[in-house]
N, C-alpha and C positions, 0 to 999 in steps of 0.2 A: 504494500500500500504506500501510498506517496506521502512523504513525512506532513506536507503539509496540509489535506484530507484525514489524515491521522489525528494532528492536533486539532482540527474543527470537530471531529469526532468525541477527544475528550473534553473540549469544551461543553458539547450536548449532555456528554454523560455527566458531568461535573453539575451540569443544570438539573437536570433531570433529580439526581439526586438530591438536591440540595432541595429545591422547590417543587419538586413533583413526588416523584414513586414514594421515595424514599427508603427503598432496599433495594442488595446491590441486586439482589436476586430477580425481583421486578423491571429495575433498568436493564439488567440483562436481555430478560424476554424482550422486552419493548425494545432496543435493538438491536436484538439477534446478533448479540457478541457474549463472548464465555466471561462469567464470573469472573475469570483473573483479569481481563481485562478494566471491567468497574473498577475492580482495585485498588488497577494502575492509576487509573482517571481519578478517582480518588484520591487517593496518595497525590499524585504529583498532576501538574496543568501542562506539562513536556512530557510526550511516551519516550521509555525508555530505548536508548536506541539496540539495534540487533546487533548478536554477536554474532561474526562471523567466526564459524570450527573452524577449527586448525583442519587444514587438507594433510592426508597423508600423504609419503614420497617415496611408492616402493620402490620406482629405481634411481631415487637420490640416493637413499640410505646408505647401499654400499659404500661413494663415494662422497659420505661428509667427515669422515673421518682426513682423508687425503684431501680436501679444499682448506677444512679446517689447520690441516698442519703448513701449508702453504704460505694460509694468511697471517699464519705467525710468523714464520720462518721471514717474510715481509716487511714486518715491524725492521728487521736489522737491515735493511735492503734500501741502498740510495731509493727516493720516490721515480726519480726514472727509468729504473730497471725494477720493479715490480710488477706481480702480474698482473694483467687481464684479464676478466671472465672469460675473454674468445679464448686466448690461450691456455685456461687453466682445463675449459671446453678441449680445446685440444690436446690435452695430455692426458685428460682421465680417458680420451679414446685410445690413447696411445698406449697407457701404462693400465688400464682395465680393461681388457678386452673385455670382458662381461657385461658391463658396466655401459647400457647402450639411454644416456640419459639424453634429452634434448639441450642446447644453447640457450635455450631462452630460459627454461628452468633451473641450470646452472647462473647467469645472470643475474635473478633474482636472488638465490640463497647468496650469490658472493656482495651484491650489495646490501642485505638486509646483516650480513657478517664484518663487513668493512665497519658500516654502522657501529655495530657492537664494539669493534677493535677500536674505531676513533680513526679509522684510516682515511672515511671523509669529512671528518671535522671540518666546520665551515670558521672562517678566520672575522671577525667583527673589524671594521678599518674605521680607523676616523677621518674625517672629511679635514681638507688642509685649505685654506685661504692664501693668497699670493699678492703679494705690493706690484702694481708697475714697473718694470725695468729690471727685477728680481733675476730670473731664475728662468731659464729654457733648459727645455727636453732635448734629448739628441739619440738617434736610434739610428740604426740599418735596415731593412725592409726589403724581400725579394719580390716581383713581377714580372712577367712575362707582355714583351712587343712586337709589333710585328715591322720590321725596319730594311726596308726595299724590297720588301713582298718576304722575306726570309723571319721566320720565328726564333726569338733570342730571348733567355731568361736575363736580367738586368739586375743589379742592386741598386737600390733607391734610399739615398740620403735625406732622410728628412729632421729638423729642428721646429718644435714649437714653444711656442710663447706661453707658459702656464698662465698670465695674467690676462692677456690679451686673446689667447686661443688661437692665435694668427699662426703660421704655419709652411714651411717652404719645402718642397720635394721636389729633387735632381737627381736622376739617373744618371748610372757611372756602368761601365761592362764590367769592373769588379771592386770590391770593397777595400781596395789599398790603403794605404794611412795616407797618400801623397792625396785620394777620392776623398778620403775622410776629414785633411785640411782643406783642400778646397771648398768642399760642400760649409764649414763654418764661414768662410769668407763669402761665401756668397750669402751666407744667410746673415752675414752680422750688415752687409749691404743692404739685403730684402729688406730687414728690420730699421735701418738708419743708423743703426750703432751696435752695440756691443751688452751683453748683458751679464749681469755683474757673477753669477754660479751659472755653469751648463753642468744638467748632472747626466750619467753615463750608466750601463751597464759594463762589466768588465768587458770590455773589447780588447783585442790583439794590439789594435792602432795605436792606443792609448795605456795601457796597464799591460809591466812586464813581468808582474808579479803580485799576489793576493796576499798581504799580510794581514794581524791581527785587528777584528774591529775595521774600521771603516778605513785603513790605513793600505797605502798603494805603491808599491813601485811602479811608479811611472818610465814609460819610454822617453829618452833622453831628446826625440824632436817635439813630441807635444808638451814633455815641460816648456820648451823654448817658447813654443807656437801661443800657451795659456799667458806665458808671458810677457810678450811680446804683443800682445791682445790686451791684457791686464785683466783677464777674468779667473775666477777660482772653477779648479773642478772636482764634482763629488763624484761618487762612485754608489751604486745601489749595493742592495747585501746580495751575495752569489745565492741564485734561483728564486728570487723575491722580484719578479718582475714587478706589481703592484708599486713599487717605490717610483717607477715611473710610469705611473698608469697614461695620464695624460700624452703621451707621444705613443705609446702602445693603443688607445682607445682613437685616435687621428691618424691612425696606419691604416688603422680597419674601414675608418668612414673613407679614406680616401679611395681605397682600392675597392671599396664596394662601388664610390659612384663615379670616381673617375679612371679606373682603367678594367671598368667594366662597362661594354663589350671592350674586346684588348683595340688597346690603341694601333692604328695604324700612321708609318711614319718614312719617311723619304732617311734618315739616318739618325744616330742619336743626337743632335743640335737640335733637329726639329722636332722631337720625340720633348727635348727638353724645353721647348718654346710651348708647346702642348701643357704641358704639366706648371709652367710659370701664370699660364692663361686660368686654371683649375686652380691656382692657391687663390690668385688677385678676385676672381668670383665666387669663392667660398669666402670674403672679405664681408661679402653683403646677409650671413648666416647671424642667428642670436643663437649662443649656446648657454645654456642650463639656465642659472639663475639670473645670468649679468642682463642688464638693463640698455646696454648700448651693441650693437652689432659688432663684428669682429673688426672692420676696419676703421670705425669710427673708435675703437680702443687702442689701434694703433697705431693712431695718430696721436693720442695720448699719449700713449708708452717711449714715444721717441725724446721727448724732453725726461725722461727717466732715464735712458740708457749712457751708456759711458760712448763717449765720442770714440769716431774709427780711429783706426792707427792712420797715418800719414803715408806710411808707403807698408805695402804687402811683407808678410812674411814668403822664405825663399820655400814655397812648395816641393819643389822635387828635390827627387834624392842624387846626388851628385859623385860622379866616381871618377876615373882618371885610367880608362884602357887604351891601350895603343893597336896601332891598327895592324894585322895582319897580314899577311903573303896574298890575299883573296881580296882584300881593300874592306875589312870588314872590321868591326870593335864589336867585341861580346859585351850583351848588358843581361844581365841574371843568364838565362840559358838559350838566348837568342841571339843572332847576329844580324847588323843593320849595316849598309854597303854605307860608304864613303868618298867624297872625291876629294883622297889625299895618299899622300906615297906612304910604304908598309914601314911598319917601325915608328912613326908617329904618333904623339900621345899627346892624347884630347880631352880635355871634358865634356861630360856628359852629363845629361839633367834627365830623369827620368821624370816624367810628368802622367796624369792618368790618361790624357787621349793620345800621348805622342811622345817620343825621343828625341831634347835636342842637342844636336855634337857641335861643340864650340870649339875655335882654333884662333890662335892669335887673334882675340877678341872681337871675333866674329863666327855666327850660326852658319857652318857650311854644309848641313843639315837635319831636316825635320820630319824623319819620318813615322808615319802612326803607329804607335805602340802595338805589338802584337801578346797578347797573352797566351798562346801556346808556347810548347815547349820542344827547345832544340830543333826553333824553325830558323829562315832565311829571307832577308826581305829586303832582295835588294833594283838597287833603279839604273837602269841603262847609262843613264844619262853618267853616272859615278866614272864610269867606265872606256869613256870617247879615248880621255889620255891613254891610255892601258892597247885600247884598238888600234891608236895611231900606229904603232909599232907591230900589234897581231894581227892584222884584221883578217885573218880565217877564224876566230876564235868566237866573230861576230855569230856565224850561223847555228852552234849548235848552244849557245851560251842561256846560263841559268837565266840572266837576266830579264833577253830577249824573249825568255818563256812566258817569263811573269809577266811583262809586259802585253804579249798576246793574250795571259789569261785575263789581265783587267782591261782588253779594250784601247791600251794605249797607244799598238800598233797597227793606224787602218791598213787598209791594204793597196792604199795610195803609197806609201811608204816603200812595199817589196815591189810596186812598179816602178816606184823612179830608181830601187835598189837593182833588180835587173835590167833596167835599161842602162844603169852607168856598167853592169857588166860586161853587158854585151858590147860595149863600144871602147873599155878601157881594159876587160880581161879582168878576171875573177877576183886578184889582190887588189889591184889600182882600182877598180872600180868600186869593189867595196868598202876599200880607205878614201875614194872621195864619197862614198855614200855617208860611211859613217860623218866627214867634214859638215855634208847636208844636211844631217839631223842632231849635232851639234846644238840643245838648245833647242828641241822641233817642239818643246811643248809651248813657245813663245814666239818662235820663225814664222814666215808666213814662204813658201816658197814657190813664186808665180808660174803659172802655166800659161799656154798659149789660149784657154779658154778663159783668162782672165779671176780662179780659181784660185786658193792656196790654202796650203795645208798650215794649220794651227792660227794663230792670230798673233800681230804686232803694227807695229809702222815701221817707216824709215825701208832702208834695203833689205829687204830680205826677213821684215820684221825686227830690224836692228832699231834700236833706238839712232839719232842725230850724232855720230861723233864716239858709239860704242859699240861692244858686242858682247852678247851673252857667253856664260864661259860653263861647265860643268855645276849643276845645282848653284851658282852663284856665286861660286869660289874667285879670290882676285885673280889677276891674270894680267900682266906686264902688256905696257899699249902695244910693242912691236910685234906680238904673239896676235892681237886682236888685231890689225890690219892686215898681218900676212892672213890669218881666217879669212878674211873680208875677202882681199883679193882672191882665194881659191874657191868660194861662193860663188864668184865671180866669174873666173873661169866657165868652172862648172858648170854655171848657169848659161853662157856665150856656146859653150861646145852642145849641149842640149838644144840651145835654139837653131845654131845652125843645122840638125841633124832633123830638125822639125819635132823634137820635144816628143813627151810622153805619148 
């Protein structure tokens, strides 16, 4: 019967008795309910509620003895590595062959046992209040994009504003400490300034060791980086997420509503121009109790924060390799081509989207970081000097591969490259091919249809008075007009033979 037809029930009997029949016996007949029932009505104006019997569990039985010793045995056991109903599911099919119970019934007994043990104790927190300009969150976060039609898992940097709720998330292809300082700097920009505590969970980037209580060895460049910032940083207690709920609780809104459906993106800049667009519109949001929207508190919050630094801290990591038989400098377990002679030693900057290799106080190049391991990434262009002297070495060469596999090599290229063969023979023709491409990602080199390959001005896409040299290395002016002249050449023996 439905509790609440139940109690209008004992309300009548309650009546009945009191100003009518007046035995329990007679209100019974009158409506055709048992004696025990007036009773109840009697006694109390709420019927007692039903007890459910205990169901019995013939083929748990065998197996409460082995769940039960589990769930102790658990008590001593990190909370990460303890078991599961599915798993404990799946051992007593392993370890009792007889023993043919169901998942769902196993389920129940281990959490109505956890219960008992305290193994789901629920934790009471207190709610915290925050001053303006205080204290940001700072977290890592994994998501998936989709960036030139290709599917790629990202890590995502995000910083929030505990006072203001405001909040900045930038995608990096991996979670590096060089990803990790950037990502502050850009958010201590996003913000206007600087915020006086960022707190942390134990990250790699940041903490080189857990000591006792809230106490940190820190890694020797973010001390620098906290310093050089002027902000303090705390550290949560190891497996107490909750200490930073607030950047954990803004992880989850974001990726439920902005990189769901997954984004789509021409590469990661635009991927991150995406996600700069999702903070600045979630600016227009009221969260929980506060009275003003999130951007109108961040306009607030900026006369609270501690003013930027003046000039950047030096983000990448810096080493000193010298370059190789191959023209190449190892940086962790990769090698990146160079155009400078072997035996040379350079600095190098490792940075999160790119490598750049300094020489005599200048970037002689910048190529994209590759995070695989014990690859090769090298450019053509490194390599013209090296051809001048081999040029068979041009056809079957690493470089020239990679090139054709990114698209850099049209096929305008191996026509003007077989036509200076066929008219200078296979070395010469090759070593003035290579002179032709020289720089082709900048040349422009004219045809009789008024066409040319890559883009510039001047001769040959030369600038007014110079010429391009390998990746932008110097190059002494008498080297750059003898180039010019053989351009030139090249270019006169082509036209008189009636060109490509």
């Amino acid at each position: 019967m439905d509790w609440r037809i139940k109690v209008e029930l004992f309300e009548q009997i309650r009546r009945e008795y009191e100003f009518g029949v007046g035995t329990i016996k007679g209100v019974a007949r009158k409506f055709g309910v048992h004696r025990r029932i007036v009773r109840q009505a009697v006694a109390s104006a709420l019927p007692p509620r039903r007890k459910s019997p205990a169901r019995k569990r013939p083929k748990l039985e065998a197996a409460v003895e082995f769940v039960d010793a589990i769930l102790e045995k658990d008590h001593e056991t990190h909370r990460k590595q303890r078991h599961t109903a599915h798993r404990i599911h799946e051992r007593i099919l392993e370890e009792l062959p007889g023993c043919q119970v169901s998942e769902s019934t196993v389920r129940r007994y281990v959490q109505h046992k956890k219960e008992e043990l305290g193994l789901l104790a629920r934790e009471t927190f207190v709610p915290q209040s925050y001053a303006l300009g205080i204290e940001a969150q700072v977290d890592w976060y994994e998501a998936q994009a989709d960036l030139g039609g290709e599917r790629q898992t990202l890590q995502v940097f995000c910083m929030r504003s505990m006072a203001s709720a405001g909040s900045l998330h930038r995608a990096f292809f991996r979670a590096t400490q060089q990803a990790f300082l950037e990502g502050h700097e850009l958010g201590f920009r996003y913000f206007g300034g600087v915020f006086r505590v960022c707190r942390y969970d134990n990250l790699s980037s940041a903490v080189k060791k857990i000591l006792r209580g809230r106490e940190r060895e820190e890694t020797a460049r973010f001390i620098a980086f906290h310093s050089h910032w002027k902000f303090a940083a705390e550290f949560c207690t190891p497996g107490e997420g909750h200490e930073k709920g607030g950047v954990e609780g803004e992880q989850g809104y974001f990726r439920r509503n902005h990189w769901v459906p997954i984004p789509q993106a021409r590469d990661l800049n635009d991927l991150n121009e995406q996600l700069l667009s999702a903070c600045r519109a979630d600016q227009g949001r009221r969260i929980g109790e506060r009275k003003q929207d999130v951007g109108a508190l961040m306009v607030m919050e900026r006369d609270h924060l501690l003013p930027l630094a003046e000039e950047g801290f030096e983000l990448g990591e810096v080493c000193f390799p010298i370059v190789d038989s191959k023209g190449c400098v190892k940086v962790r377990t990769n090698r990146y081509s160079v155009p400078l002679r072997a035996g040379t030693k350079v600095r190098v900057i490792v940075l999160p989207a790119c490598i750049e290799v300094w020489h005599e106080g200048k970037c002689v190049a910048r190529p994209e970081r590759c995070y695989g391991r014990q690859q090769a990434i090298l450019n053509l262009e490194h390599y013209l000097d090296v051809l001048e002297r081999k040029p068979g070495a041009l056809a079957g060469s690493t470089p020239l591969v990679q090139w054709r596999e990114q698209g850099r090599w049209p096929k305008s290229y191996d026509q003007l490259w077989q036509s200076l063969m066929k008219r200078h023979g296979k070395q010469a023709g090759t070593r003035d091919g290579r002179t032709a491409f020289a720089g082709a990602s900048t040349w422009v080199w004219p045809t009789q249809t008024g066409r040319g390959i890559g883009s510039g001005d001047g001769v040959f896409g030369c600038r007014r008075g110079e010429i391009p040299v390998n990746g932008g290395g110097p190059r002494a002016p008498t080297t750059r007009i003898a180039r010019c002249r053989r351009l030139v050449s090249i270019r006169a023996t082509l036209a008189g033979a009636g060109g490509l």
